[in-house]
C-alpha positions as a LaTeX table, in Angstrom:
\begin{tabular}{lrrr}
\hline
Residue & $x$ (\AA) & $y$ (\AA) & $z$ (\AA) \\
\hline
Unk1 & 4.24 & $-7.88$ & $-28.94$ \\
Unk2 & 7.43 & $-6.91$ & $-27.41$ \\
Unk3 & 5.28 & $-3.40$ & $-25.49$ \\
Unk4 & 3.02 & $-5.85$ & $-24.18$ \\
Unk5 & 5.88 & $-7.70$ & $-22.43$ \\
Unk6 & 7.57 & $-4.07$ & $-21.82$ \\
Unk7 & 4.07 & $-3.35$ & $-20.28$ \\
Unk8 & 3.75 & $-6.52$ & $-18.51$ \\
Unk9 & 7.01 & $-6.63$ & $-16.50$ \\
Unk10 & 6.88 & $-2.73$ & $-15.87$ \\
Unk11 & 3.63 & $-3.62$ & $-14.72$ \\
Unk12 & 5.01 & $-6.25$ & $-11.87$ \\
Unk13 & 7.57 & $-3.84$ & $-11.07$ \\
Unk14 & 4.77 & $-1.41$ & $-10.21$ \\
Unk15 & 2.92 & $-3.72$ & $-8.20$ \\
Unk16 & 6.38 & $-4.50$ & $-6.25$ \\
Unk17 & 7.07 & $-0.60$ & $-5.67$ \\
Unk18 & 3.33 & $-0.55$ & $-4.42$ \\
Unk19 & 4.28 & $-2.84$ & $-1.88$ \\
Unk20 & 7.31 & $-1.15$ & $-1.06$ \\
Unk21 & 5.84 & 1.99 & $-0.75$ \\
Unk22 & 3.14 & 0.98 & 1.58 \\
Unk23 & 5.89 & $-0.81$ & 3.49 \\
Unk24 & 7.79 & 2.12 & 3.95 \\
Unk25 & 4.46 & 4.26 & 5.17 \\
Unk26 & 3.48 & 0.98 & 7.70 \\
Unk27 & 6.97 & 1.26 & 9.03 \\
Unk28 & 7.23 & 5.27 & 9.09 \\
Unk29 & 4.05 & 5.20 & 11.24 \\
Unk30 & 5.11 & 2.67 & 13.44 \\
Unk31 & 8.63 & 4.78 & 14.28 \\
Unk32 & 6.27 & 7.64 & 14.94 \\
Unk33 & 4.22 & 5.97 & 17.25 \\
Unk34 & 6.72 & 4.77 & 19.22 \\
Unk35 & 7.70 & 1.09 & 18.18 \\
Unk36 & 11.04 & 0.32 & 18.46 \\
Unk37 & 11.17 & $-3.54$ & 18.84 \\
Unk38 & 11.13 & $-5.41$ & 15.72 \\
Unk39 & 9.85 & $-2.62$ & 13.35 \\
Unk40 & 10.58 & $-4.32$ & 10.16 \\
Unk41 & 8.78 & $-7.32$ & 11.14 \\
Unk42 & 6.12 & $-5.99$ & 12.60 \\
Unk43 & 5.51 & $-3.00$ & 9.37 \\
Unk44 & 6.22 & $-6.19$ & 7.21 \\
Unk45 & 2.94 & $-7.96$ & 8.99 \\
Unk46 & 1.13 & $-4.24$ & 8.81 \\
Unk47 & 2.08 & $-3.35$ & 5.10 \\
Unk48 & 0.77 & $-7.22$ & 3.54 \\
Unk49 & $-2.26$ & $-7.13$ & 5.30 \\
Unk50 & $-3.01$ & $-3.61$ & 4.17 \\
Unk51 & $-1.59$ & $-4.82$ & 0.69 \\
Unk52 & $-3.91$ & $-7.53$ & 0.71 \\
Unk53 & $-6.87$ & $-5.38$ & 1.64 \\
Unk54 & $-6.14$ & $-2.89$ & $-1.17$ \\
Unk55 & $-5.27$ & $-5.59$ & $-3.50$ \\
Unk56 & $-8.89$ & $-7.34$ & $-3.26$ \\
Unk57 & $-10.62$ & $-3.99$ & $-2.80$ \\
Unk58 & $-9.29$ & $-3.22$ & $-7.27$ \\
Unk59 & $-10.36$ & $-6.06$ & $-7.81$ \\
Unk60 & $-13.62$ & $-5.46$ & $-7.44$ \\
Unk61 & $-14.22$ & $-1.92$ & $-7.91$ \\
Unk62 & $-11.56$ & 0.64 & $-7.63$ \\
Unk63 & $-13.13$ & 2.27 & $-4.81$ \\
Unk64 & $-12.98$ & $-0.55$ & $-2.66$ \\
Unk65 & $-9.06$ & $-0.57$ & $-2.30$ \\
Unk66 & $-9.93$ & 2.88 & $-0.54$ \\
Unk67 & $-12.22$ & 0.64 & 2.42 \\
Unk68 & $-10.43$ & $-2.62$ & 2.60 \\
Unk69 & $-7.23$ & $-1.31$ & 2.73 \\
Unk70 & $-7.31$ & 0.95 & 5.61 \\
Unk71 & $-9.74$ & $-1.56$ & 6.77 \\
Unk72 & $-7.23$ & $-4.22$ & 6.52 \\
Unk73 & $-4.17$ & $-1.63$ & 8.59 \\
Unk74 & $-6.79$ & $-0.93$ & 11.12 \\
Unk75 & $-7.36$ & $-4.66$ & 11.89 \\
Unk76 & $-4.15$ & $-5.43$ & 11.99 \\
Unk77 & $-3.21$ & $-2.83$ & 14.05 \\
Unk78 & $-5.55$ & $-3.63$ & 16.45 \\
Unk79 & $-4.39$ & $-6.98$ & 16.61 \\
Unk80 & $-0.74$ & $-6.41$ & 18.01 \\
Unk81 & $-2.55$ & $-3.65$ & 20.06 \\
Unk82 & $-0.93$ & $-0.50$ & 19.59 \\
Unk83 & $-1.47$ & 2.04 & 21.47 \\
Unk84 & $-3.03$ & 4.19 & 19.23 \\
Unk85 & $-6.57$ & 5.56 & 18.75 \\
Unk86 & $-9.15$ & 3.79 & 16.37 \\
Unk87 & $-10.09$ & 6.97 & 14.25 \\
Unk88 & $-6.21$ & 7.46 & 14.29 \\
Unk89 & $-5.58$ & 3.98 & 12.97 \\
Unk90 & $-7.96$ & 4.49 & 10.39 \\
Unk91 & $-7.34$ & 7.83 & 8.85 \\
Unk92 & $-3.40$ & 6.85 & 8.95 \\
Unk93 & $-4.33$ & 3.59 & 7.16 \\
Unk94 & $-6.30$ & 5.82 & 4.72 \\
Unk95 & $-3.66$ & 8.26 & 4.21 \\
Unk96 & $-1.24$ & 5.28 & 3.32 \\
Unk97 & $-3.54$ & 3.61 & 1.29 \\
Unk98 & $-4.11$ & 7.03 & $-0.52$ \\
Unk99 & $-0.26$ & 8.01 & $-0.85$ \\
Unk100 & 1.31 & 4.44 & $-2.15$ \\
Unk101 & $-1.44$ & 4.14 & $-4.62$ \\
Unk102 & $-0.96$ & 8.20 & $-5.74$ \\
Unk103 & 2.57 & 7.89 & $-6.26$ \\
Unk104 & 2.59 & 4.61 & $-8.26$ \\
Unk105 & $-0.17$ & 5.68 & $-10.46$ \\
Unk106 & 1.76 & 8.23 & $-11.48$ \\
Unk107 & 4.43 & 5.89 & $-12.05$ \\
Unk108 & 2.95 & 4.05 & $-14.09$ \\
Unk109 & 1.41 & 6.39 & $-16.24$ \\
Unk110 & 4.48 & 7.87 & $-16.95$ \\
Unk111 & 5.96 & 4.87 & $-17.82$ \\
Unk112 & 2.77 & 4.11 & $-20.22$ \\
Unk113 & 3.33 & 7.26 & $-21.69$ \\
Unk114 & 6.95 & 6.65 & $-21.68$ \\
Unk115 & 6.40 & 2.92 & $-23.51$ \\
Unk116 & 4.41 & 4.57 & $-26.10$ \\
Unk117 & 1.20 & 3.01 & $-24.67$ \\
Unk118 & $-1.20$ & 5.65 & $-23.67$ \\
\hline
\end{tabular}
């Protein structure tokens, strides 16, 4: 019982480093492109909508978090109109999408390895 609650909260923790990481990719694009007004606000808007996106997209299959999310960052984007290409704003949203969940994947399998669980 206690590794399932081990699991559980390292689990959460994962899901809030997730966040954080595509946070920290919404605002690194947005200092490359040029934003310099509000940045935190406005890659806080950009990361929960792609968060959302890739959220509902492993829900239902795996695969989807790879088209809603940088669905969800294009949208977005487009919505405070940045000045930025649409094939652009897509493969960027991709290549977040692709990097945050990498790195916590591999987070969290080393912790489930770590935990004894897998």
């Amino acid at each position: 019982m206690f590794y399932r609650l081990i699991t559980l909260v390292g689990g959460l923790i994962f899901v809030i480093v997730l966040f954080a990481l595509i946070w920290f990719f919404c605002k690194q694009f947005l200092l490359r492109h040029g934003v310099k007004d509000q940045v935190s606000d406005r890659a806080t808007v950009l990361a929960t909508w792609t968060f959302a996106g890739v959220g509902v997209g492993l829900v239902f299959a795996v695969l989807g978090a790879f088209i809603l999310g940088p669905w969800a960052f294009y949208r977005t984007l487009r919505g405070h109109d940045m000045p930025v290409s649409e094939g652009a704003a897509i493969w960027w949203g991709f290549a977040i999408v692709v990097a945050s969940l990498a790195i916590t994947a591999a987070g969290f399998l080393g912790f489930l390895r770590l935990v004894g669980a897998y």
